[in-house]
ZABA-880544 format. One line per field, with one value per residue: x, y, z of N, C-alpha, C in turn; residue number from 1. Coordinates in Angstrom, 1 decimal. Layout:
<nodes>
n.x <- X; ...
n.y <- Y; ...
n.z <- Z; ...
ca.x <- X; ...
ca.y <- Y; ...
ca.z <- Z; ...
c.x <- X; ...
c.y <- Y; ...
c.z <- Z; ...
num <- NUM; ...
</nodes>
This chain:
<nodes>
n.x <- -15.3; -13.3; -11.5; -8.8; -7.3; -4.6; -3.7; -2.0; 0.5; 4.2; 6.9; 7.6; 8.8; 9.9; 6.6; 5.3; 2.0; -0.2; -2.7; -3.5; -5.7; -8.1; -9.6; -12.3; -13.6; -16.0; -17.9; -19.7; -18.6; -20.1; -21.1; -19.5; -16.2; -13.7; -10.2; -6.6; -3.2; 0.1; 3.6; 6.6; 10.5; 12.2; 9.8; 7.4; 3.8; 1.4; -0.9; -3.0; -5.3; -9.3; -12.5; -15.3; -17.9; -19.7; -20.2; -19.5; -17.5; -14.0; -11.3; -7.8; -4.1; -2.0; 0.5; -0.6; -2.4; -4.1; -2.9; -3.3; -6.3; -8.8; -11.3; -14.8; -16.0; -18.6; -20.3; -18.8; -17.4; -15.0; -12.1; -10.0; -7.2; -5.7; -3.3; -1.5; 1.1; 3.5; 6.2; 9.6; 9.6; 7.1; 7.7; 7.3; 5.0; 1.9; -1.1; -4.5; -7.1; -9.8; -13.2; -15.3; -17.5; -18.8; -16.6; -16.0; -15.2; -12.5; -10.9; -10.2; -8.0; -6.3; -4.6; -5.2; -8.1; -9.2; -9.9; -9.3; -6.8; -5.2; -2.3; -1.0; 0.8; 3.6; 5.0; 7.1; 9.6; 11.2; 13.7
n.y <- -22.4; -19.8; -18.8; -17.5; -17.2; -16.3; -15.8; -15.1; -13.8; -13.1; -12.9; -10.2; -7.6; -4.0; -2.0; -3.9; -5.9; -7.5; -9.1; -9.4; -12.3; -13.1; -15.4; -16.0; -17.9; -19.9; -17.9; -15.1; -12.4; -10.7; -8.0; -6.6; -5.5; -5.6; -6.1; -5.1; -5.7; -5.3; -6.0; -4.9; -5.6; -5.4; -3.5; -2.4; -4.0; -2.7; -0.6; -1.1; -1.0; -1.1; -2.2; -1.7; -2.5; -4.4; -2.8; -0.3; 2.7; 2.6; 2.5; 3.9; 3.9; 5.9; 5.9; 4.0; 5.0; 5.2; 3.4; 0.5; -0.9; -2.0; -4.7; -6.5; -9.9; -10.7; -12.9; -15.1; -14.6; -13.2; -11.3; -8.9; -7.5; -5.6; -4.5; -2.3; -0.4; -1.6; -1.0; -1.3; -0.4; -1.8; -4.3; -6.8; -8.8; -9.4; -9.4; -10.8; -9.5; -9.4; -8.6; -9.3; -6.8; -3.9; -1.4; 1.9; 4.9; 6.0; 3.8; 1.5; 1.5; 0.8; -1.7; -3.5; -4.1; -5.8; -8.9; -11.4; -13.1; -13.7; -15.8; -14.9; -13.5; -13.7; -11.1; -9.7; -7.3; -6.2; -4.2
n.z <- 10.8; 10.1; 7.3; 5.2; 2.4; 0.3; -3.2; -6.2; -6.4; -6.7; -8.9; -10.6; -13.0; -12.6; -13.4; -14.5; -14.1; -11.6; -10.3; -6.8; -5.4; -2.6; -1.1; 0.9; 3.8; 5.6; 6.5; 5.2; 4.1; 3.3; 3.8; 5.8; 6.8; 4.7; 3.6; 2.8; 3.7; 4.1; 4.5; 4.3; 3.6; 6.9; 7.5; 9.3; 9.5; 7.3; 6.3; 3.0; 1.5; 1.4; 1.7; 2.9; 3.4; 1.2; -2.2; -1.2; -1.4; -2.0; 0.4; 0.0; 0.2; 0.6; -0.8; -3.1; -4.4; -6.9; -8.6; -7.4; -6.6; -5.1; -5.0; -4.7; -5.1; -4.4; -4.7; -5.2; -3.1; -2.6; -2.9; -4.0; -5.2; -7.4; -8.7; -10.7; -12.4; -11.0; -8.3; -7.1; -4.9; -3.5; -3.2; -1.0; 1.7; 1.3; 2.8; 3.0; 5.0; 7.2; 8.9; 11.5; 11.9; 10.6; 9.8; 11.0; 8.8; 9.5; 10.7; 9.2; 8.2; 10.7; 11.9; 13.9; 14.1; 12.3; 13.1; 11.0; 9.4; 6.3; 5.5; 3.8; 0.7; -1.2; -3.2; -5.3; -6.8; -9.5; -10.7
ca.x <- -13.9; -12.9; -10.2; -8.5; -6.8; -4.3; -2.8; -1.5; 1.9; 5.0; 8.3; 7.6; 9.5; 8.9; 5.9; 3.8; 1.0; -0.4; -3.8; -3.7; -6.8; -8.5; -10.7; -13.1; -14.5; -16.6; -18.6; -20.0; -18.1; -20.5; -22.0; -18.5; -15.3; -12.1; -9.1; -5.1; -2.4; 1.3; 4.9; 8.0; 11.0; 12.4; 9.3; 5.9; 2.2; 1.0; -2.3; -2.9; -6.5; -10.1; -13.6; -15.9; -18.7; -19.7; -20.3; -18.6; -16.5; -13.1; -10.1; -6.9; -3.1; -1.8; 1.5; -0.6; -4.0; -4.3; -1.9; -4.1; -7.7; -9.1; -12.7; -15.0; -17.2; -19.6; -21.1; -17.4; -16.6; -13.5; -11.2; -9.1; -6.3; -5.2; -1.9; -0.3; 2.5; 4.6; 7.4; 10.4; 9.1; 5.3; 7.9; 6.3; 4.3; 0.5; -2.3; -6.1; -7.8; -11.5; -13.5; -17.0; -17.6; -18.4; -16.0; -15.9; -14.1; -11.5; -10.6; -10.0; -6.5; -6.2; -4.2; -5.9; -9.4; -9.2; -9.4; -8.9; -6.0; -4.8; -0.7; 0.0; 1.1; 5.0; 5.1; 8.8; 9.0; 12.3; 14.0
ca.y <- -21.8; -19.0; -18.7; -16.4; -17.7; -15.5; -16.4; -14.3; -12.7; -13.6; -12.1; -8.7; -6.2; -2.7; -1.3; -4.8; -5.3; -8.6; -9.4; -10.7; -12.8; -13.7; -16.7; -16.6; -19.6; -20.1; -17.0; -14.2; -11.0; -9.2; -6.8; -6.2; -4.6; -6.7; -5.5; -5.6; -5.0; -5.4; -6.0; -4.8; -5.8; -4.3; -2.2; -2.9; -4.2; -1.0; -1.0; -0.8; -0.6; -2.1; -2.1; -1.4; -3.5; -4.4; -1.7; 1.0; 3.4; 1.8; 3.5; 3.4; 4.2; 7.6; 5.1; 3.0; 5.5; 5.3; 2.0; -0.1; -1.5; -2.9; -5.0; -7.6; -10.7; -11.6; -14.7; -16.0; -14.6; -13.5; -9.9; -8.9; -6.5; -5.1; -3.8; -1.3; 0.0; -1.8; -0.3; -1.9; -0.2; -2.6; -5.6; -7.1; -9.8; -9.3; -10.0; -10.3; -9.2; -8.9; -8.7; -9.3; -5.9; -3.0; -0.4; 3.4; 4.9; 6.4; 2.8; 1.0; 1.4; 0.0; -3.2; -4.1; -4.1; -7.1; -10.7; -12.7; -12.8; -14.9; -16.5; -13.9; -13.7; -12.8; -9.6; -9.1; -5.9; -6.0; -2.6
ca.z <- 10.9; 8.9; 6.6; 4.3; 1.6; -0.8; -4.1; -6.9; -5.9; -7.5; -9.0; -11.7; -13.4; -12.5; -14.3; -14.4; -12.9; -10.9; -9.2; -5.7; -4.8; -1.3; -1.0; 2.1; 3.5; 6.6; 6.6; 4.3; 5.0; 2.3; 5.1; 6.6; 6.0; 4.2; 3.0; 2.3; 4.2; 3.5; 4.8; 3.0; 4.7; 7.8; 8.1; 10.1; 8.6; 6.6; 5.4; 1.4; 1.1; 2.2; 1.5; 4.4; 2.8; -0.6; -3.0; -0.6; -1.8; -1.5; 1.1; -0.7; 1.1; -0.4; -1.3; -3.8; -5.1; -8.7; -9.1; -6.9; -7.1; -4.2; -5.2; -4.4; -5.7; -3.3; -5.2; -4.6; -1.2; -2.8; -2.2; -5.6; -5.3; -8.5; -8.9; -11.7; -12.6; -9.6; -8.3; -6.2; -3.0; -3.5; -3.1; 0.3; 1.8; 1.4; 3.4; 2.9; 6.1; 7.5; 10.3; 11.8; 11.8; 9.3; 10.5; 10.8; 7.6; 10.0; 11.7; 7.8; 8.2; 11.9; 11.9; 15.2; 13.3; 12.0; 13.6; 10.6; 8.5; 5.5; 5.6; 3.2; -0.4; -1.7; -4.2; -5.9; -7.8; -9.7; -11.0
c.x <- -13.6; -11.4; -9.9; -7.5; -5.9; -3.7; -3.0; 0.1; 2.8; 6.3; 7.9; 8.5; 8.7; 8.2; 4.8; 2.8; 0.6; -1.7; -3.6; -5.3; -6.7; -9.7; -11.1; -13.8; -15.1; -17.3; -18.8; -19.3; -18.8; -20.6; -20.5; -16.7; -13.8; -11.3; -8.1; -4.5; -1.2; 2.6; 5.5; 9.1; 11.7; 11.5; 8.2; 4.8; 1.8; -0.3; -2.3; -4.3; -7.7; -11.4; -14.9; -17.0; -18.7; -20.7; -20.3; -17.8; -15.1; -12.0; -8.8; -5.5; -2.6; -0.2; 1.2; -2.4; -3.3; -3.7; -2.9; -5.5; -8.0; -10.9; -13.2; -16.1; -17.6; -20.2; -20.0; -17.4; -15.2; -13.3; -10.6; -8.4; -5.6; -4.0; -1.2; 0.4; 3.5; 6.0; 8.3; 10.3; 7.9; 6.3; 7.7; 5.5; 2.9; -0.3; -3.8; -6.3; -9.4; -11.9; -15.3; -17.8; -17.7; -17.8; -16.1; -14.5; -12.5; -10.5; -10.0; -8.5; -6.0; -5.9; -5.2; -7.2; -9.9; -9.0; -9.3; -7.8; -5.5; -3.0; -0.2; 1.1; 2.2; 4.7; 6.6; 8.7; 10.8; 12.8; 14.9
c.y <- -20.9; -18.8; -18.1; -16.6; -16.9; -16.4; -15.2; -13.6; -13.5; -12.3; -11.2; -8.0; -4.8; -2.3; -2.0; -4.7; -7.2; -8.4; -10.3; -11.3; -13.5; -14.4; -16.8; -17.7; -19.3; -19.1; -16.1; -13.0; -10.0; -7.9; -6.1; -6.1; -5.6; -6.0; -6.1; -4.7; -6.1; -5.3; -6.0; -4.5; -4.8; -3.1; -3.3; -3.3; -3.0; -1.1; -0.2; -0.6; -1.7; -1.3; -1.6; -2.3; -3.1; -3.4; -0.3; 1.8; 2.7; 2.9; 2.9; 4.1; 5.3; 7.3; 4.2; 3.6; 5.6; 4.3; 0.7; 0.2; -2.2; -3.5; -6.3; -8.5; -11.3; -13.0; -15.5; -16.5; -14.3; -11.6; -9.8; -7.4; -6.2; -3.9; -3.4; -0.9; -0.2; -1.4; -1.6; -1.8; -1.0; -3.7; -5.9; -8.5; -9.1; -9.4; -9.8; -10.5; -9.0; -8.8; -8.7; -8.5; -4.7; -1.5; 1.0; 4.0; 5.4; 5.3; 1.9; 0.6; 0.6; -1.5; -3.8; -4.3; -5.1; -8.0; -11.5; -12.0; -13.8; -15.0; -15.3; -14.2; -13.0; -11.9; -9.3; -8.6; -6.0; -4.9; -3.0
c.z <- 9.7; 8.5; 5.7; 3.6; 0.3; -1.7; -5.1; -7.1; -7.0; -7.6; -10.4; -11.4; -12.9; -13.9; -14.7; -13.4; -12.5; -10.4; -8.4; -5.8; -3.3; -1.3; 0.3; 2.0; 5.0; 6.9; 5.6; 4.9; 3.1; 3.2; 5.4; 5.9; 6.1; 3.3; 2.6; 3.3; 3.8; 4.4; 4.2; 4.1; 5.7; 7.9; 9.1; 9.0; 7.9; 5.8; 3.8; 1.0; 1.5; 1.7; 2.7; 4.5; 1.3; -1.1; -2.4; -1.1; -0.9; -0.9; 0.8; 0.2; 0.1; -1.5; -2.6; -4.8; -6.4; -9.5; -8.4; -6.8; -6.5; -5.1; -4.8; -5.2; -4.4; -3.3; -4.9; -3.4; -1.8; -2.6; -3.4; -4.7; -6.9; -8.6; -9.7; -11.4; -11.6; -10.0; -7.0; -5.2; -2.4; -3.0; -1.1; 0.2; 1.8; 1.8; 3.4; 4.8; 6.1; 8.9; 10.1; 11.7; 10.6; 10.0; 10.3; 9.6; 8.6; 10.7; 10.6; 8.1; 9.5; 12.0; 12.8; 14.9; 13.2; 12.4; 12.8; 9.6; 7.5; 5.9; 4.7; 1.7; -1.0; -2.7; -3.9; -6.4; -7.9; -10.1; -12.4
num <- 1; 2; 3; 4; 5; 6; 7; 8; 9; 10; 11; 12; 13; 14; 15; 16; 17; 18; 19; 20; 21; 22; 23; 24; 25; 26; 27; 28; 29; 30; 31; 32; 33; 34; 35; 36; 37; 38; 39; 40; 41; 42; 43; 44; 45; 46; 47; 48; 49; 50; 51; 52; 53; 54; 55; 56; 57; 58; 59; 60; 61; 62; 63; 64; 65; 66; 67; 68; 69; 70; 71; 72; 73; 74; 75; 76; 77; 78; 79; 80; 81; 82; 83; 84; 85; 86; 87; 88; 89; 90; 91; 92; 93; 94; 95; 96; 97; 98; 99; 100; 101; 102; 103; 104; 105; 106; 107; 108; 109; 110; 111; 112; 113; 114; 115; 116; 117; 118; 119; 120; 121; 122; 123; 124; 125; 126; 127
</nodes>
């Protein structure tokens, strides 16, 4: 059974920074493509960024390039999101995502991509 496990989130001032982590379990997703995606309230899922496989050039949301840092450890199984200089608009729920599959770079962003998702990790960005 696979599972997808976040922790990291929390309550920051604007301008800190935070690393989420994602803890796979029940499968290797080295080969195949895991990411982040995000809810900030009253909007929809929004994707934030994703890997395709390991050591891919990483696809980042044009909302969060040069502040976020998607990466992975394979010897883990784990997903890192790295998050600078947050702003009050990053505040959202989090989610590591994956799938069985190594996706076409144009498809990355595609909620529907993904069949596994973790519970999702709080991010408060205060002003």
């Amino acid at each position: 059974q696979v599972q997808l496990v976040e922790s990291g989130g929390g309550l920051v001032q604007a301008g800190d920074s935070l690393r989420l982590s994602c803890a796979a379990s029940g499968r290797s997703f080295s080969r195949n493509t895991m990411g982040w995606f995000r809810q900030r309230p009253g909007k929809e899922r929004e994707f934030v960024a994703a890997t395709r496989w390991s050591g891919s050039t990483p696809s980042t949301a044009d909302s969060v390039k040069g502040r976020f840092t998607i990466s992975r450890d394979n010897a883990k199984n784990m997903l890192y999101l790295q998050m600078n200089s947050l702003k009050p608009e990053d505040t959202a729920k989090y989610y590591c995502v994956a799938t069985s599959r190594t996706l076409i770079l144009s498809s990355v962003a595609q909620l529907g991509e993904y069949e596994y998702w973790g519970q999702g990790t709080q991010v408060t960005v205060s002003s």
